[in-house]
C-alpha positions, 0 to 999 in steps of 0.5 A: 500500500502506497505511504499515504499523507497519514503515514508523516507526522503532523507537523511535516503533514501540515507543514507540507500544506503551510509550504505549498501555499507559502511558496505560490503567495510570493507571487500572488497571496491572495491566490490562496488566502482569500476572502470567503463568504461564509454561506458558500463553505458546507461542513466537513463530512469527515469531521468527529466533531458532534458536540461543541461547547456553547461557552467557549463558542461564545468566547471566541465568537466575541474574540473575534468581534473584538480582534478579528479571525488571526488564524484562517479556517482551510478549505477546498473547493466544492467539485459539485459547486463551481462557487461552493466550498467545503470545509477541511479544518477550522470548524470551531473558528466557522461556527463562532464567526457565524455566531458573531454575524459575520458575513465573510470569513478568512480562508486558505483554499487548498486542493486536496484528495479527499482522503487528505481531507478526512486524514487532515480532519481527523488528526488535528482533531485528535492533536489539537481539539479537546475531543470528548473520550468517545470522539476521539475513540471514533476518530482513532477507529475511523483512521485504523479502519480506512487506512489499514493501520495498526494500534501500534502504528495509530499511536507513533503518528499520533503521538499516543501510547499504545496501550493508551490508543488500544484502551480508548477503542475498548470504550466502544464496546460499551453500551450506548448509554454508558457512552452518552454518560461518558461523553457527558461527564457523568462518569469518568474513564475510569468508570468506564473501562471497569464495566466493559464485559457487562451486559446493556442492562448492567452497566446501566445499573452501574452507572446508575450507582456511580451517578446517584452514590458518587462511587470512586473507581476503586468502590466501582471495581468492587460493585462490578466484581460482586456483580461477576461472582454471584453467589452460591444460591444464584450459580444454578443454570436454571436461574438468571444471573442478570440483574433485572430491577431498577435501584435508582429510587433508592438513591432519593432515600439515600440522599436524605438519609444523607442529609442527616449526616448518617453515611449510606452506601447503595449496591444492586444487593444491599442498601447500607446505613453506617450508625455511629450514634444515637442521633443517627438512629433517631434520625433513621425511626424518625423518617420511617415513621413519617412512611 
């Protein structure tokens, strides 16, 4: 297989890109840097990007009113529209200039095969934007499977471990509500990586917990390895060993419970009140009693 623009580092790939417009502006610039209007350019298809964050969006759009754009946005032409172009890096930049009212905006027209577009797309987004975890696990899977490379030479071109490249792609064997949470920030990569191996349903259980209970990584190990070893009585085959019930109301018990200062742990076999005192079983009869 030929050595593709994937196959340099980034800073030689882009840096091929700066010289080739570099070396043709000593004649005429503006043969490259132009001008564009904003309503010609149409989004990147290649770009992993889904989500972007309203705030720093806002910042910038205001950035941009108050110094103008200082780094233009690359394009190339769109071989459909004759006055069209298309998007290959500078997204972010687009966005908050629209944001702004701009009409026009500072763009570097570039001619590119459209596999350049989607390798260069892909790699400044994993070198240079704050990609979300399952972002960038997308963006490694869609560069390993459209160029045939390996986890190991993934991570030599873009500067990541190996075992850190082949860890992120785990993530996508999760289910898909384990990966919305993630890509929230409800829970963490940690978290995350704990439950891979177990069933739709329960890592929704686990997520649930470390949601609503606020269990650190190593509580979450635990409740993931009590939930793979069940006990005598369940190791039967004629009975499930799934978990099929959902423990989330119980965390609004736990809450108040917790704000009486009383410690309370939730698991999908127990929920447990640490009583250190007679307040604390005061505070327990007292809400009972109030069932």
């Amino acid at each position: 297989m030929a050595k593709s623009a994937l196959g340099r580092g980034l800073g030689e790939l882009l840096g091929e890109v700066e010289t080739a417009y570099d070396k043709n502006n000593h004649k005429d610039e503006s043969a490259h840097i132009k001008e564009i209007d904003i309503s010609l350019i149409k989004p990147n298809p290649a770009q992993p990007r889904k989500v972007f964050d309203e705030t720093k969006l806002n910042e910038l759009s205001k950035s941009i009113l108050k110094h103008g754009l200082i780094q233009a946005i690359t394009v190339i032409k769109d071989e459909e529209d004759e006055n069209g172009y298309i998007l290959i890096a500078g997204e972010r930049r687009l966005r908050a200039s629209k944001l702004a009212g701009l009409e026009t905006i500072r763009a570097n027209v570039l001619s590119l095969e459209e596999m350049q577009m989607r390798e260069i797309a892909l790699i400044e987004n994993i070198q240079r934007e704050d990609l979300n975890i399952i972002e960038l696990a997308y963006s490694y899977a869609q560069l390993i499977n459209e160029h045939n490379i390996t986890h190991e030479e993934l991570a030599d071109r873009v500067a990541k471990s190996r075992t850190s490249i082949t860890n992120t792609l785990r993530l996508l064997t999760l289910s898909v509500y384990a990966q919305q949470m993630l890509s929230s920030d409800k829970i963490t990569a940690g978290h995350a990586k704990v439950m891979i191996g177990l069933s739709d349903d329960e890592q929704k259980i686990v997520v649930d917990t470390v949601i609503g209970q606020k269990l650190s990584v190593r509580e979450t190990e635990k409740l993931v390895k009590e939930m793979k070893t069940p006990s005598k009585s369940t190791k039967s085959k004629s009975e499930k060993s799934s978990i099929d019930y959902d423990i989330k109301p119980l965390n609004e018990v736990a809450e108040k419970f917790k704000s009486n200062d009383l410690k309370v742990k939730i698991t999908p076999k127990y929920l447990k009140i640490d009583i250190s005192s007679q307040d604390d079983v005061d505070a327990i009869l007292k809400y009972f009693s109030t069932l």
